[in-house]
Structures are given as C-alpha cells and as structure tokens.
N, C-alpha and C positions, 0 to 999 in steps of 0.2 A: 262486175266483181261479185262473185258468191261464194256460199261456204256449204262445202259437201256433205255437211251434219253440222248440227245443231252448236256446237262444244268444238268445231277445226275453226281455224284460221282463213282469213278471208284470200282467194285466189282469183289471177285474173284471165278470163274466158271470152274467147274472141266467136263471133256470132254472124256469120256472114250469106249476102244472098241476094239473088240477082231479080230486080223488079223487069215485070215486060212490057212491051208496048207502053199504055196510057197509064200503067200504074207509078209512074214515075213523080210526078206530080202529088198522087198519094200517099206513097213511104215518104217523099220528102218534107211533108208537111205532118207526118205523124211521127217522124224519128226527130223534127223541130219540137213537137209539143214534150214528146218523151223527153227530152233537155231540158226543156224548158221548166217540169218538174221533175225534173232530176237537181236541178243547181239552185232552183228556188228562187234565184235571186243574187246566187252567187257568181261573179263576172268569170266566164270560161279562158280556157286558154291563158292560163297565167304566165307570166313571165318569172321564172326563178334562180334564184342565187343558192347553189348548191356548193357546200362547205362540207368535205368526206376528212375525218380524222383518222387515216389509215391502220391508226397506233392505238384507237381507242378500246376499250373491254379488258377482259384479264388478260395478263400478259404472259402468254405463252405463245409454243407453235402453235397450233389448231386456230389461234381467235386475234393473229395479231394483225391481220388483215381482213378481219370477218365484217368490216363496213364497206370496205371495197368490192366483197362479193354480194354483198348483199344489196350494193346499189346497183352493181353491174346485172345481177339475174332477176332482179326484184321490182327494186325500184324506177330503174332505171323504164323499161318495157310500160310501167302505169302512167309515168309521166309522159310519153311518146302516144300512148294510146290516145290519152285527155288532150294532146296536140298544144302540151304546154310546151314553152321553150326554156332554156336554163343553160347555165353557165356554171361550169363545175369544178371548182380548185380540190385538189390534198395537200389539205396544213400537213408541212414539213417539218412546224416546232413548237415551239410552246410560244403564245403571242401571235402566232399565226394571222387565226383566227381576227384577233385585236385589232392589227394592221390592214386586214381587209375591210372589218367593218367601219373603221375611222374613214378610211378614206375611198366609201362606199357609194356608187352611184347612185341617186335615189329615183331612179326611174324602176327596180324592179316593185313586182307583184308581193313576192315572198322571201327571205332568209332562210335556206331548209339547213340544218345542222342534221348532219347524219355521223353523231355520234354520241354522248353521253353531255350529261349539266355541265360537264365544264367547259367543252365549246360554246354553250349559252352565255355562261356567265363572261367569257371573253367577249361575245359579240353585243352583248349590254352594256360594259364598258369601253367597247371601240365606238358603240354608240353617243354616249356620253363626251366623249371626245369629238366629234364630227364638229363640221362648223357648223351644221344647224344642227344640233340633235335631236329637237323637238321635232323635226322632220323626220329623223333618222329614227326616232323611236315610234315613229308612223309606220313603218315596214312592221307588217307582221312576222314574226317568227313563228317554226313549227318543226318542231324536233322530230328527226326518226331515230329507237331506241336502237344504239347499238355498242353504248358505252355498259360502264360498270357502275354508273349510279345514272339511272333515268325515272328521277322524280318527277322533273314535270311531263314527260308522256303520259304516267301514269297519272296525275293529275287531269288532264285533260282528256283522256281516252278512258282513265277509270282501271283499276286491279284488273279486271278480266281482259281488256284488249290493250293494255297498257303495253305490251312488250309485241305486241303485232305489226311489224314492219307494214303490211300490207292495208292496216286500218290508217295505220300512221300518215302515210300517202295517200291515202283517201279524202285524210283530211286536209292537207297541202291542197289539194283537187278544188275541195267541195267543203271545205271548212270557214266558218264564221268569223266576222274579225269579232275578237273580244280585247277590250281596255283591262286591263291590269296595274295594279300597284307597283310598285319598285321600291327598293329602302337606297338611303345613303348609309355608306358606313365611315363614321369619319374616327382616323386613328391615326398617333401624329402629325396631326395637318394634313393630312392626303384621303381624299375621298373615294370613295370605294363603291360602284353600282351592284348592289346584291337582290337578286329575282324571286328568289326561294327561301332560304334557313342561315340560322346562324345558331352554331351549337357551343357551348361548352363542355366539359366535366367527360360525364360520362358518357351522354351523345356525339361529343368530338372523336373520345375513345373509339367509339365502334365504330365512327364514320371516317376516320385516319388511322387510329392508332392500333386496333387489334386485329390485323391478319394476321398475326402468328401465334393469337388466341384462340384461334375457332374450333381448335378442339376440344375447347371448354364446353360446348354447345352454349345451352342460355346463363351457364353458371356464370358468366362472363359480364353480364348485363351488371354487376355489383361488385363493385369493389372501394371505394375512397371518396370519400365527399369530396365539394367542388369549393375551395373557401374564396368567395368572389362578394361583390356587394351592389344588389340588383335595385336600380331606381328606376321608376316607368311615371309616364302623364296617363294615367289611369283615364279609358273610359267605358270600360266595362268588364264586371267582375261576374255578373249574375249569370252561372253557365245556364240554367234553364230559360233565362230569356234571352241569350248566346244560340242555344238549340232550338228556340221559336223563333226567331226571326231570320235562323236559315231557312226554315221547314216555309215562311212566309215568303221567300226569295223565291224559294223552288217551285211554290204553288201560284203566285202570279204568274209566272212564266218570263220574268222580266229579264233582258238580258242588258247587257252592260250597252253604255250608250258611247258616243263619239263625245268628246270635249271639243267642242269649235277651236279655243286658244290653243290646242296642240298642234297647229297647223305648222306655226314657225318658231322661232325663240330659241331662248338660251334655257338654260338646263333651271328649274326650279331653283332656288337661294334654299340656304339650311334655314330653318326659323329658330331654331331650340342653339342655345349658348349653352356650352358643355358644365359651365358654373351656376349654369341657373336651376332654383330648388322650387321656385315659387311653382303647386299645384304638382309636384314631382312627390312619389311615394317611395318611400327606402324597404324593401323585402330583407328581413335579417334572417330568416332561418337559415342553418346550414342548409344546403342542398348538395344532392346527388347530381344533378345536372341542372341547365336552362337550356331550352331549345325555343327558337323564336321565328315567324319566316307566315309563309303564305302557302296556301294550297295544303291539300290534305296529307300530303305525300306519306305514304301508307298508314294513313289516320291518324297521324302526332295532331297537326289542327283540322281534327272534323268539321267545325264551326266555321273554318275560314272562308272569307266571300274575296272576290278577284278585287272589289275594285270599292269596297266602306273607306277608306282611307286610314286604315287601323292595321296593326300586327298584331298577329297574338302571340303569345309566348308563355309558357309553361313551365315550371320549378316543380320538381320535385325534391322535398324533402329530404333529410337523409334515412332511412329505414331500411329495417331488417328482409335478409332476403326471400324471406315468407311473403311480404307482404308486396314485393315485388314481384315476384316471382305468381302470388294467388292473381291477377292480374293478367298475365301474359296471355292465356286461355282467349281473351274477347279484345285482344289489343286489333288484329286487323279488321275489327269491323267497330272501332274507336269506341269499347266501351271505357277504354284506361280514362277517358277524358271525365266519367264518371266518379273515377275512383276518390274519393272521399280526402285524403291528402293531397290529391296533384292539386297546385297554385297553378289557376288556368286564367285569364284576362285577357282583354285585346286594348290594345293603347294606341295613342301619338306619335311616342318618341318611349324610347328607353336607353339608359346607359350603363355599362359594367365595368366594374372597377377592383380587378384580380387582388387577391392580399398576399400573395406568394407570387415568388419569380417564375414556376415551374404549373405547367398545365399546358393545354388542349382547347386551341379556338379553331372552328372549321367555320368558312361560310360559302356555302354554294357546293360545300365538299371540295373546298381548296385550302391547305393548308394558311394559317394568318400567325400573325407574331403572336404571345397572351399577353397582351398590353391592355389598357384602357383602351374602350371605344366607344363611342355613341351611336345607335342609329334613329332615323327619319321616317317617316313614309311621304312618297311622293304620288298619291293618288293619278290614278289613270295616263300616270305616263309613258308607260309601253305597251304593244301593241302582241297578242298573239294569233292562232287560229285554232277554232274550238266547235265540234261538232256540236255542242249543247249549247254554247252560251253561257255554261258558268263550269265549274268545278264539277268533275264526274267522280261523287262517291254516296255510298249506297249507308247513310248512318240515321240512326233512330234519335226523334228529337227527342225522347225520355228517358231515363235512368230503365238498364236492360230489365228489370224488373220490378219497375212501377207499370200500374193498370193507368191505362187512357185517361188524363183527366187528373191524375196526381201525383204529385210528383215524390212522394213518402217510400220507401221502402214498406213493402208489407210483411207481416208478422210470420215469421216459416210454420206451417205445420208441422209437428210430429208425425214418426211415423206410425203408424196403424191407429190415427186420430178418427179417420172414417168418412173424411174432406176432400172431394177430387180437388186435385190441384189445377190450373190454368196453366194456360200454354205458356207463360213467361216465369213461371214457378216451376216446371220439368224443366226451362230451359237453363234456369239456376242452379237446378239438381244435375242437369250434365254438365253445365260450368266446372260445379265443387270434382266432380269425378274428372275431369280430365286433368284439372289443377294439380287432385291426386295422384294421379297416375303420374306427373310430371316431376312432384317432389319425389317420389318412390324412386322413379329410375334416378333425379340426379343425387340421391341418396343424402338429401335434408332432412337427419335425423329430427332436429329441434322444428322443421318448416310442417314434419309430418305428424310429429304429437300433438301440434296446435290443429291439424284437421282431423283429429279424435285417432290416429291409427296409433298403436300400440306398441313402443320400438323396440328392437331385440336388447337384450341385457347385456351390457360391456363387460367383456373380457375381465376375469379376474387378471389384478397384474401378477407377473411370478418374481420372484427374491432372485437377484444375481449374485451368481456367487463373488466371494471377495477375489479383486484378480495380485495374481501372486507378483513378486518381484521379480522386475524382467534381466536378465542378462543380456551384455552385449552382443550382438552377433558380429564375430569376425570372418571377414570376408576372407575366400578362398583363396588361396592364390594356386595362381598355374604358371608351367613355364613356358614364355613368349617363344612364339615358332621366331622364326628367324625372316628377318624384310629381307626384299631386294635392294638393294642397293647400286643407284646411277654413277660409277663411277667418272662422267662427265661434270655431273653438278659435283663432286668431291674434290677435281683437278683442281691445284693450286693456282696462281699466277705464278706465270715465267717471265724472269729478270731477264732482257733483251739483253744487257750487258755482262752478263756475269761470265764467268773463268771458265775456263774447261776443268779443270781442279773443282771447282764448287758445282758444277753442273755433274760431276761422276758421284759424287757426296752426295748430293742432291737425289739421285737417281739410287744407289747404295741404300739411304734410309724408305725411299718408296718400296721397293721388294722386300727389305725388313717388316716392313708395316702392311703392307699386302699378303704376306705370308703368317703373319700374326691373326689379321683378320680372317683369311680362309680356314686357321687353326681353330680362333673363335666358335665363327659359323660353324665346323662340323661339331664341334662339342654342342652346341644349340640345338642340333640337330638331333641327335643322338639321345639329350634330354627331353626333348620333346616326344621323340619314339618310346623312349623308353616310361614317361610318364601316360601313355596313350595306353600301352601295351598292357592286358591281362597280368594281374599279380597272383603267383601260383604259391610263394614262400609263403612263410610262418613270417608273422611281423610283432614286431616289441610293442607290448603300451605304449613304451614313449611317445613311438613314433604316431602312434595310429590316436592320442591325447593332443598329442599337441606340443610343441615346445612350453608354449603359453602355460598352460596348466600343469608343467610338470609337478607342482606339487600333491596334486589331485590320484598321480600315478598309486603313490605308495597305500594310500586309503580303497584305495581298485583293487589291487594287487590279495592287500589281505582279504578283503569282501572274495572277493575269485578263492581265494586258497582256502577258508573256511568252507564254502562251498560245495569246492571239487573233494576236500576231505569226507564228505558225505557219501555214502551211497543209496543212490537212489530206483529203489525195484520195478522192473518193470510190473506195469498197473494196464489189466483191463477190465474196461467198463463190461457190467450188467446189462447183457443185449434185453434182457427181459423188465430191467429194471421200470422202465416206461410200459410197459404193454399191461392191459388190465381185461381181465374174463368179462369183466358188467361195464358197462357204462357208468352207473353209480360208483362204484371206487373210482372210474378213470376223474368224475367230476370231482371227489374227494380229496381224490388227490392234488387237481389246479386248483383248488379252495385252500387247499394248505401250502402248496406254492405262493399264490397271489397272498396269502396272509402272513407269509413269511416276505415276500421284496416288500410290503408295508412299510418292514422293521427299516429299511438302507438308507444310510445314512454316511455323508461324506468323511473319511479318515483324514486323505491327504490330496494334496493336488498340487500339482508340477511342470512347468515346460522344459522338457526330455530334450528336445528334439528341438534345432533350429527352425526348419522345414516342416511341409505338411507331411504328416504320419503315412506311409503307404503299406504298413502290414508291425503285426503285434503278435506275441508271444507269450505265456505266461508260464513260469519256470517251478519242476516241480519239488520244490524245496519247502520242504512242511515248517521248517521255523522261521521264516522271513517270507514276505511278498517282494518278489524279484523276479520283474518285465523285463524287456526288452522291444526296444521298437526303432521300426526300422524307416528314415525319412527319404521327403523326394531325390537329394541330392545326395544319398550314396553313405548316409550316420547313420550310426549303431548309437542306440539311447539306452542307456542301463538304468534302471531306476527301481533303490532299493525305497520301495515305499510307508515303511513301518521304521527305518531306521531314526532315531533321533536328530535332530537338528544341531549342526554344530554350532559351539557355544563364542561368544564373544565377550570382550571386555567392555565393561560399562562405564561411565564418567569418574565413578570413584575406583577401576581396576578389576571389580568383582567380573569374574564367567558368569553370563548371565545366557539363557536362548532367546537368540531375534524374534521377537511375536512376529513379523513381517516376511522371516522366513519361510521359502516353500517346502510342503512336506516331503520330509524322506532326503533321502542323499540320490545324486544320480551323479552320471559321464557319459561322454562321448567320444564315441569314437568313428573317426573318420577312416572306415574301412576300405572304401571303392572310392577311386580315383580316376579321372579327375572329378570335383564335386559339382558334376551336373545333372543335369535331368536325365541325359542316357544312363548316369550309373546309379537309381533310387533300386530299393532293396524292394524287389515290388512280392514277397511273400516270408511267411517265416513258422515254421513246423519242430517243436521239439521232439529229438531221437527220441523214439520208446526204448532204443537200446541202452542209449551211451548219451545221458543228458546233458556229458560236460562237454563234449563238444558243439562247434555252430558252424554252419555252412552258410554263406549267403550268395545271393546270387540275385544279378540281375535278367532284363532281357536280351543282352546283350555280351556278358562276361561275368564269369563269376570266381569268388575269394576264397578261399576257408582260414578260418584262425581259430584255433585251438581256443574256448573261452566257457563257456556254461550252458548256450543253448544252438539248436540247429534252425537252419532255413530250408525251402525247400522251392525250387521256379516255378511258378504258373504264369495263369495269366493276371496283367496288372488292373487291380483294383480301384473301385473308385476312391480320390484321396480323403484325407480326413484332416482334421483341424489339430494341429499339432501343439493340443490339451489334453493332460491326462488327468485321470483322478479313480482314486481308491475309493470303494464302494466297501463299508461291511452290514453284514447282515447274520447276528448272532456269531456264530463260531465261524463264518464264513467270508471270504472277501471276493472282490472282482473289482476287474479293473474298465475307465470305460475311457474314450481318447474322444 
C-alpha cells in the first residue's frame, strides 16, 4: 500500500513478477524476510469478524449505504490481499451488533466494525454480557470510519488519517494489540459498558441535540448552564504534571502490556457504593458542561493514557461568550486544556447528580435517560488494535506560550518596544488575530470591545408616532353563485304503503317545490351576473356608504356641496420655475427648500382606508386639505384632514373632543364591486378641467361617480400601507400614506 503524494490517502498497488530457473529459492526467501519486517511481530493472516452497519453516516441518499461500498471496493480487495479470512454480517437493527457479540465465538483474530462509535459501543456491551467476558474482551477490536461520530479511529490513527478507510485496514492487518480502560456506568441499577465519553450540558447539546443548530456556526457552542452536582475520587489535579507524564509515556516508548488475569472471568465487581462520600470531592460551580471519557477524541482529553486506570473529565464553568469563544482558535491542537477556567482532573470513580428534570446525557454518542449515574474505570479490560501503542495525538506538554522549562505565562511586549519576539509569542499574536477575525464575523459586539476593536455606535432610536383609534373593519359581503344540487341525496323516503290519493299529493307538492327552486336558482343567478358585471350608472351615497354608516351620509353630502360650490381655475405650473442660469442659485435654491421641510411637522393622522392604499390624490381646494385614496379592494377614502374632530358627551353631559380621536373627518366609499383584489383603484389623477368630477378605474373595469376628484388607468403600483398623515410646513401642507 502507498500514497501518491505526500498529503493522499493510502491505496493499494499489486506488484507482480515472474522469478526464473534457480532464482526461485531466492525471491522466496527474500519476500519471507520482507514479511517478516513488514508485520514485526505481528501474527499474519488474521481471522476476522466483520460487522458492516449499512445505515451508518448522515442519513440521506448519497451515504446511506456508503459502508457497504466502501467495504466492497476498499476494504474488502486489502483484506484478500493480506490473505486474511473473515466473516461478514449487516446489522439489520439497532442491537444487532449486541446479539452478535454476546454470543460470539471466541476463536476469531479480530472484531472489525465498519461503521461509526456506536457499533463499538454495542459490541462492548454484548461483550460484557458473554459468558466469559474477560475472554470476550480479549478480542481486539478495530474500527473502520464510516459513521457520523468516529472518535476512536481518530484516536487511534490520529486527526490526519483518522477518517482513512485504507489506514484503518492497514491497521486490522498489521495493528498492535493495545489494553485499554473501560468505564461502568451504573444508572437505576443497570450497568452500562462505556469505551469513550460521557457528556452533559452543553457537550450533550452538540453531540445529540443541535442539528438543526448548525447554522448558528460556533455561536451555538453557548447557551445555558448545566445545573448538575459533580463528585469525583480525585487523583489528579495538577495539569502540568498531567502534561509531563504523558510527554514521559510517549518518550519511553512504552506500550501497554497484557494483564495475565484477563484471560478468563467474570466482568470486574463495581468497588465504589453510589452513597459513599468517604475521599469523594463535590465540584459546586455552575457549569456549562462535563465531559468525561478516554482518548483524545479531537483534544477534549489531551492528557488521556489507554490504560492509568483513571478518567479524566473536564467542567467548564459557566462564562461569557468571549471567553469561550477566545479559545476556540487552539482547541484542535488541545490548547483549551490550558485555558485558565476549564476544571481539568483524572480520577477513580465519579458520579452526577442532575437538579432539574430536563437536560442532555450522551455516552458513547447515544442518547441516556438525565438521571443520576455513577461511573468506574475498569483498567485494562478491553482489547484494541493500534499502530502506535498508545493514543495518536500531536499536543504540547506546556501552556502554548510558556518557554521550555516554565510553566508562567510571559509578560507581552508592546508594540514598537524594539524586542524580537519568540516563535511562541508570534504564535500568541496570530492566536489573538484569528480569535478576532472570528468575533468580527459572528458580530460579538461586547466579545470585540474586550479585544480593543472599536464598535460602530448604535442606532439612535426614532419616536413612534401615537397609533390612532382603530375602527372596525366590516367584512364584504358578496352574492353566493348558486351550488349544484344532487337531487338523489334530496329524495325523500317512499311509504311502500301509502294511497294512491296521497301518492298524487305527494308527487303535486314535489313540482311545486321543484319549480320554486328552479325560480330561486335563476334569480341567484342573475344576482351574481349582475354583481360581477361593470357598473356604468351614477350611484347614491347611500349605497356606495354603506347601510351601516348611513348616518355619516349626510355630513358627506354637505362636505361634497360646499365644495362643488367652489370654483376651481384651471392652474399651470412654471415650466421655468425649477430651471436656474448658475449652479449657485440652482444650490440656493435646495438650501432653502431643505431649510424649509426642516419646519414639518405632523397635523393629523388617520386610517382612510381599510386596505392597503394603491394610488392618492390631492384636491385643489384652497380652504380645506381634502385627499382622496384609493385601496386594494375597490374604496374610495375621503379624508378631510384639517376638519375638526367630532365632539362627544363627557360623564357629567358637557361636548367635549376625544383627545383619542383621529385627525380630520373621512368616509368610505365602496365604489367597485365586488371588494376584491381584481377591483383596487390602482391610479388616481385630478381633471385640470373639471375638478368636481372623479373617474376611477381599475385594471380590469372601471366606474365614474360624479363626486370631487378624477382617476385616471395606468399601471398598478407598488402598494403602500394604508396610513395617512398630514404634513405642514408653514403656509403649506402634504400629505404622506
């Protein structure tokens, strides 16, 4: 097997060629030594138990078989090369897995899982269950990654070839056995074999509970503390002699040994009593999470060894997401283990004890009740296989920015002090810059003033105007077209007995009533045509008010007649009036414009109009401000907006005006019929002739009523919000919707 550059993935390459005569004798004695270091040591020709989770990875089309191809074109060809032999089920369900390894022959070589941690964690506890287990947990295991959480590949093969099908199998091949720790987890009485982690709080969150987070990016990582109550058998706290005595593991070269007693037996006894306190230390800070477990799996425990007989396990406090968030920069190469608040220890035994019904427990990345639960470790009880012999991860025994030999934070230089700085002091200085880059984009205003940047200044807020008293809006009515009618489901029952006398009676009142209804039906008819149909007439206030409002008519009526008693001259604008010789006047001029809309200032305000506003009008009546606007569903809005408010009786009888009332008086009138969307007044144009008439029109049909102002068809507008309000501006008003 080779790799076609430095940075691909490993493939495998068949090398073939024919010895002559006497040289037979010599290839065979030099492709025996090339084996012989080749495997080291390690026995050829394995025998293996291949377990394919067909279902494993994300769950779509593209990957929901992506184990199955990947054993068939992959896997499968390396194992045949190595002239290992193997037996290959596809779990069918959840449990699968469980029931093969329970009751598991113990003659093979290997357990290959060719899918994700949670077929492990099933074949650890079908382990557990066997009738010898300590036999059963003799079988090394040796995962190929083709799931959605493949922690321990990566443990074992390390970040860079951690998701390498082809390394993965290499190691099945030509891989070490290594002894490994195991936890019990005991909760309700029933114990639980766990390989890897046990999370709460917020590491549960991201390990179960937020896929349909992820578009949060890392803003996700903070949200609610975790209120639980963490007790551990402490037996080490001190992360820098945590961090030397891996760095001491990895420089002997020592690798995990065989326990003689694991040969047979019964599963290890719990030692730790869920009541017992004696040498137990209680952690009370709120925290943001616990995560507890073995192996680096993407540097949560850097420090962790296969096989000390300790777990470690980590709390974080609860904290701001600056401080969380400053961090994330050096987490995959474990510098968060440094960080100055994580609660980092490896222990005995630990136990948690939730204070609320509601949370998040994951272990192995399988969902668990949030109940109390205790775990154990049961030193060197399982078996894996491991190109190295211990845990493959690339972490620095020193805080990232302590010099060799101390373990102190060093003092920053200023800038332009005139101090080269050391390679772990630029690497501090690219730390801070990516950190910032990273508050910037997820726009942590408070996360980015603590790393000195300068935040943009907030929005003045603006005054809302007061919202006016609403009227009711009464709904439309239209006339119902006319149903079909089955006159099978209508048939009455027939009296098998009855007269001929009552049977012609009978038969008498049905064409009565049959003819009554056909009569109905065409009148339905005929109102429905006739309300669909273009209206050409003159139409009365009344009608085009409303029954409802007829009181409203007669205050219309005079507003209208005062009006049309006017005459109003035809007015044209000063083409010249805008045009200026200099550019200096032309400027002098928008200086006194802009210093004039300064002065505006709101008069009145009012909703005219049920619907959104689709076209406006302003009427040229010099002694009153009187609009007109016209809405989506076919209203005529009149709104005299300088008129007085009308007055009301107050507790002791006096006329008093509603401070609550909205400005000005207005009406409606419902012009175009019926009140839908096809009949909105979609423009509206005052005669320069004849300003007392109004034409409206839609795009579809259009009305004329004799009334104060005209319309004219275009095209329809974008709508507008169906709010008015009077602007004035010294002797001048406008109106804005």
């Amino acid at each position: 097997m080779v790799k076609k550059r430095a940075d691909a993935r490993l493939t495998l390459v068949r090398l073939e060629g024919k010895p002559q005569g006497s040289e037979n004798s010599m290839v065979a004695q030099w492709a025996e030594t090339l084996m012989t270091n080749a495997y080291e040591g390690v026995p050829r020709r394995r025998r293996l138990k291949v377990l394919v989770n067909p279902h494993g990875g994300v769950n779509n089309s593209n990957s929901q078989r992506r184990a199955v191809a990947v054993f068939v074109k992959t896997i499968e060809p390396i194992f045949r090369t190595a002239q290992c032999s193997f037996d290959v089920i596809h779990t069918t369900h959840n449990g699968h897995a469980y029931d093969i390894a329970k009751d598991l022959s113990l003659d093979y070589d290997v357990v290959v899982t060719v899918s994700g941690d949670g077929l492990i964690h099933e074949v650890m506890n079908g382990f557990a269950n066997h009738e010898n287990p300590r036999k059963a947990f003799s079988i090394p295991i040796a995962p190929i990654p083709t799931g959605s959480g493949n922690g321990l590949a990566l443990n074992l093969l390390g970040p860079e070839r951690g998701f390498d099908v082809a390394e993965a199998a290499l190691n099945v091949i030509k891989g070490k056995r290594m002894k490994v720790d195991v936890f019990s987890l005991t909760q309700n009485g029933k114990r639980t074999i766990s390989f890897m982690s046990q999370a709460l709080g917020l590491m549960a969150d991201l390990d179960i509970g937020t896929e349909n987070l992820r578009w949060m990016g890392d803003t996700r990582f903070v949200f609610k503390s975790c209120p639980v109550q963490l007790s551990y058998k402490l037996a080490e706290g001190d992360k820098v002699k945590m961090a030397n005595d891996l760095q001491a593991r990895r420089n002997s070269q020592e690798q995990t040994s065989e326990d003689p007693q694991d040969a047979s037996g019964v599963l290890p006894p719990l030692t730790n009593l869920p009541d017992e306190m004696d040498g137990w230390t209680t952690y009370d800070e709120p925290t943001l999470y616990i995560y507890a477990g073995k192996g680096p799996d993407f540097m949560a425990f850097p420090v962790s060894l296969p096989d000390d007989g300790l777990i470690d396990i980590m709390a974080q406090p609860v904290s701001s997401r600056k401080e969380i968030l400053s961090a994330i920069g050096g987490a995959a190469k474990g510098q968060f283990y440094w960080h100055p608040q994580l609660h980092y220890v490896k222990a005995h035994a630990y136990r948690v004890k939730p204070l609320v019904s509601k949370g998040s427990l994951a272990v192995d990345g399988e969902i668990f009740p949030f109940e109390e639960f205790q775990v154990e470790v049961h030193q060197k009880l399982a078996t894996l296989l491991s190109p190295h012999g211990y845990y493959a991860a690339d972490f620095s025994s020193r805080p990232p920015s302590a010099p060799s030999g101390n373990t102190e934070l060093p003092i920053r230089c200023p800038a332009g002090c005139g101090v080269e700085m050391v390679g772990t002091e630029l690497e501090r200085e690219a730390n801070i810059a990516r950190n910032r880059a990273l508050l910037e984009e997820l726009e942590l205003k408070q996360a980015v003033a603590g790393l000195g940047i300068s935040p943009k200044p907030a929005p003045k807020a603006k005054a809302k105007p007061v919202q006016p008293k609403k009227r009711v809006k009464k709904e439309a009515s239209e006339a119902e077209a006319p149903r079909r009618q089955s006159s099978r489901l209508k048939r009455t029952a027939i009296d098998l007995d009855e007269s001929p006398s009552k049977r012609q009676k009978r038969e008498a009142d049905l064409e009565v009533q049959r003819a009554k209804e056909a009569e109905e039906r065409l009148e339905a008819e005929e109102r429905a045509r006739i309300a669909n149909r273009p209206r050409t007439h003159d139409l009365d206030l009344p009608i085009l008010v409303g029954e409802d409002e007829s009181e409203e008519v007669s205050s219309l009526s005079t507003t209208l007649q005062l009006v049309a008693q006017t005459a109003h001259p035809k007015r044209v604008g000063d083409p010249e009036a805008f045009t200026f010789d200099g550019e200096k006047k032309g400027k002098a001029a928008v200086a006194e414009l802009r210093e004039r809309l300064q002065s505006l200032k709101i008069v009145a305000r009012a909703k005219v109009t049920q619907d959104r506003i689709y076209s406006a009008a302003y009427h040229p009546e010099v002694t009153k401000d009187l609009i007109f606007f016209g809405d989506k569903h076919g209203q005529l809005g009149m709104w005299d907006a300088r008129s007085p408010p009308d007055e009301v009786a107050d507790e002791d009888g006096e006329m008093v005006t509603d401070p609550d009332e909205e400005g000005g008086k207005y009406w409606r009138l419902q012009v175009h019929w019926p009140a839908t969307s096809k009949s909105s007044i979609s423009s509206i144009k005052i005669d320069p002739i004849n300003a007392h008439n109004i034409d409206l029109f839609d795009r579809i049909r259009s009305t004329r009523a004799h009334t104060t102002a005209a319309f004219e068809a275009s095209h329809l507008r974008q709508g507008f919000l169906a709010k008015c309000i009077l602007l004035e501006m010294g002797h001048s008003s406008a109106a804005l919707i």
